[in-house]
C-alpha positions in Angstrom: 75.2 121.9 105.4 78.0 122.8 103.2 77.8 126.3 103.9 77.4 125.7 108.0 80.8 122.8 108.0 83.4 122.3 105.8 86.1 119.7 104.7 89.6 121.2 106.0 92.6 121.5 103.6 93.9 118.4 104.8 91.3 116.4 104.3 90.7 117.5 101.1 93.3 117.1 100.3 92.9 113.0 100.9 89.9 113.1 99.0 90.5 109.7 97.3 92.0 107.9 100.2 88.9 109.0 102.1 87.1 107.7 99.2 88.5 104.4 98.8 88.1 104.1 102.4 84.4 104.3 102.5 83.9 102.7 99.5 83.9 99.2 100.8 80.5 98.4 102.5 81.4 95.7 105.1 84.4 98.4 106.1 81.7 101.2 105.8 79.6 99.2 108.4 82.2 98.4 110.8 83.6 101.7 110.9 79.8 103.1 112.0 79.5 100.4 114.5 83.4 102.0 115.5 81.8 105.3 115.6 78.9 104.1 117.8 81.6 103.3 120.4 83.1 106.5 119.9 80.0 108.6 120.4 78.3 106.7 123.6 81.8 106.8 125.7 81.9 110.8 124.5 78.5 111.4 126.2 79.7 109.3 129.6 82.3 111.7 129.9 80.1 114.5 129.0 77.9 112.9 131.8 80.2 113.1 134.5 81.6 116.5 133.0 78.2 117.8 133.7 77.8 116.1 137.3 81.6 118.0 138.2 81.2 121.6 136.4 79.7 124.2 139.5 78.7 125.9 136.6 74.7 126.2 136.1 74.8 126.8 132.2 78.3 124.7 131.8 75.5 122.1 133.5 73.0 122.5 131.0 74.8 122.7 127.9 77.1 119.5 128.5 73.5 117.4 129.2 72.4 118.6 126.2 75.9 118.0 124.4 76.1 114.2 126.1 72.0 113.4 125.0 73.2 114.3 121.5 76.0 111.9 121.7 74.0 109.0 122.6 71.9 110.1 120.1 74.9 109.8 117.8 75.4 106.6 118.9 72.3 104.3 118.1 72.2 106.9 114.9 75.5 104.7 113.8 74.6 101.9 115.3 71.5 101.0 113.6 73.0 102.3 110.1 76.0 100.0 111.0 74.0 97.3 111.8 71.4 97.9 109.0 74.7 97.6 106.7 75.8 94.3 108.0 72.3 92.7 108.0 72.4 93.8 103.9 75.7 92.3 103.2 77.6 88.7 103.0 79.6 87.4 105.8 83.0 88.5 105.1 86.3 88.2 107.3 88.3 90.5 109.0 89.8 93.4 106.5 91.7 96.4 106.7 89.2 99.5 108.4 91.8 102.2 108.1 90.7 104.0 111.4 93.9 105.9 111.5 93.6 107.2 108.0 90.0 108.0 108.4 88.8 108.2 112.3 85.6 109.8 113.3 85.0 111.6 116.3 88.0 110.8 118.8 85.2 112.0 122.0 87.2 112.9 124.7 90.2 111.3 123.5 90.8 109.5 126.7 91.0 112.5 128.3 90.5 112.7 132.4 87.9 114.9 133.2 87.6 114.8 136.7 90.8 116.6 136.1 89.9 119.3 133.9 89.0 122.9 134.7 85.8 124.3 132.6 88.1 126.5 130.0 90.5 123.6 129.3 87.4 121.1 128.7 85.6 123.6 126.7 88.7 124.4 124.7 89.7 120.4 123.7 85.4 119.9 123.4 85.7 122.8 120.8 88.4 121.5 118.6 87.7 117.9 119.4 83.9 118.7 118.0 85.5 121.1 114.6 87.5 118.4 113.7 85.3 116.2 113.8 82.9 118.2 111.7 85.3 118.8 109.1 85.4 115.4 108.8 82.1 113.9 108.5 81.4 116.6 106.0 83.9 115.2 104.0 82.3 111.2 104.2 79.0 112.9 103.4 80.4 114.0 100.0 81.5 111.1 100.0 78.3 109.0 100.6 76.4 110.4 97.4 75.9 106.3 96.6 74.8 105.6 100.1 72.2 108.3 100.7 70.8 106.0 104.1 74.5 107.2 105.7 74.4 110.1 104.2 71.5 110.7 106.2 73.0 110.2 109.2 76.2 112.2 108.8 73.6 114.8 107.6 71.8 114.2 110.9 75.0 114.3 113.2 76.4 117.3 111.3 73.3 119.8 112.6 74.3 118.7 115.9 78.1 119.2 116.0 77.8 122.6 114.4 75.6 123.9 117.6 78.2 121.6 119.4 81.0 123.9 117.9 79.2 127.2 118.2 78.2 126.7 122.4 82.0 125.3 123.2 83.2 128.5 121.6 81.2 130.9 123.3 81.5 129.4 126.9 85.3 129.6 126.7 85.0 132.9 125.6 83.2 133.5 128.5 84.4 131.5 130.9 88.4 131.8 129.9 87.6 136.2 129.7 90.6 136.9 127.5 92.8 133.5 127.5 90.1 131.5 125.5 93.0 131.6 122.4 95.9 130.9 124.9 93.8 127.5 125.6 92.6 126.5 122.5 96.7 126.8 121.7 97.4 124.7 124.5 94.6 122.3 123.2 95.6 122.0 120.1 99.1 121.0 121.6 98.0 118.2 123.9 95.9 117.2 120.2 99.3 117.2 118.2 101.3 115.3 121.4 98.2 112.6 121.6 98.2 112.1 117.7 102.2 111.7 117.4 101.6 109.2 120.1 99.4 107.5 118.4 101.4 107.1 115.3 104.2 106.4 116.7 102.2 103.2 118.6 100.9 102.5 115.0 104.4 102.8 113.2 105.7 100.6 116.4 103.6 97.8 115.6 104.5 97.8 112.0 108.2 98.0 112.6 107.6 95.0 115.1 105.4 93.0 113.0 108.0 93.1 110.0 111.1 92.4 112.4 108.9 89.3 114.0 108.6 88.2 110.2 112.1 88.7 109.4 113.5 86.4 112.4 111.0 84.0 111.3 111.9 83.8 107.7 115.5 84.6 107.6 116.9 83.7 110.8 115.4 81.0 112.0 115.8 78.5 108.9 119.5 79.2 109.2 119.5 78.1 112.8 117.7 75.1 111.4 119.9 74.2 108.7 122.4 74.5 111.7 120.9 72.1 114.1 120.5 69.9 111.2 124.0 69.7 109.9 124.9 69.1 113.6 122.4 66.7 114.1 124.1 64.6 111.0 127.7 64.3 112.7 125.8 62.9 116.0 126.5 58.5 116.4 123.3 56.6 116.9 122.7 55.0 120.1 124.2 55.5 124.3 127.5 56.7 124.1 130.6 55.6 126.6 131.1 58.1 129.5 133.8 60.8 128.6 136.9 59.8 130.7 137.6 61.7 133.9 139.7 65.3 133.7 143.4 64.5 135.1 143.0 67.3 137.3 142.2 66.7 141.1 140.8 70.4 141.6 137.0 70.3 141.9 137.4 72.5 139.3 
């Protein structure tokens, strides 16, 4: 499977990050259960990308593609769940689905209004990248040969899954299947900017909340305290009336 899909540089490239990701089992489970998600909602869009295309073998081909997504999914799921059966209860940790995300499906993208040659261009890089990366957490799964089974397993499918895309936009797009894959891979850069930006905007917020709640608010505190200190005990008389006859 080596020789069919490959790591990319990048990924490679965070090797150990990768690594330590996976490395945890409870994280390791959730992050299949994660991928189950992933994988079913990719073939509902598939679905109704199938029920919409006019095109007979477009048809075909994205039933196939959205049975091997389901597939994908209780492939995961059971592993996931398999995983989490094995293990201790454990609370809520860090999963690291930004630094190591699986398949992002359709990415939230609107099919309904989508022509055939922009579909098959995101499918085709949405279904690479993808690759690329689960090759990668199959190196990495050399202790885990039960997932490495299933990445094993998935990979066979998203290499046909890259080969079709590429050919139908070749054949559908005539001569601007690279001007849409460029365009593609553009709406992928926008969507993943977006995304950390989002991620770096919680951080940012989460700090600042800390910061007020720390820093700031015991100085009001000592404030209201001091203030509290010069207040007399008990009713106090009624402040005498202003001299001035103006309502104001």
């Amino acid at each position: 499977m080596e020789e069919v899909v490959r790591p990319s540089a990048f990924d490679r490239a965070l090797r150990s990050l990768h690594g330590w990701v996976w490395r945890d089992p409870h994280r390791r489970a959730r992050k299949l259960l994660r991928f189950a998600e992933t994988e079913a909602d990719g073939g509902r869009d598939l679905s109704r990308a199938a029920e919409l295309t006019r095109d007979p073998l477009l048809r075909r081909l994205y039933l196939r593609h959205a049975q091997d997504e389901l597939r994908h999914a209780a492939l995961f799921r059971d592993r996931g769940r398999a995983l989490l059966r094995a293990l201790p209860r454990s609370g809520k940790a860090f999963e690291a689905n930004w630094l190591a995300p699986g398949e992002r499906g359709l990415d939230d993208l609107s099919v309904a209004d989508e022509r055939d040659d922009s579909l098959l261009a995101f499918l085709h890089l949405s279904e690479k990248a993808a690759a690329q990366r689960f090759a990668l957490y199959r190196q990495l799964l050399a202790h885990d040969p039960a997932t490495r089974d299933v990445f094993d397993e998935v990979l066979q499918d998203e290499a046909f899954h890259m080969s079709y895309t590429k050919a139908q936009l070749a054949r559908v797009a005539d001569r601007g299947s690279g001007a849409r894959l460029w365009r593609a891979r553009l709406g992928r850069l926008w969507k993943a900017y977006l995304r950390a930006a989002a991620a770096l905007a919680s951080v940012l917020g989460t700090l600042l909340l800390r910061l007020q709640y720390f820093l700031i608010l015991p100085i009001f505190a000592l404030l209201a305290r001091r203030a509290a200190k010069r207040e007399r005990l008990g009713f106090q008389a009624a402040r005498r009336p202003s001299a001035s006859r103006s309502q104001y």
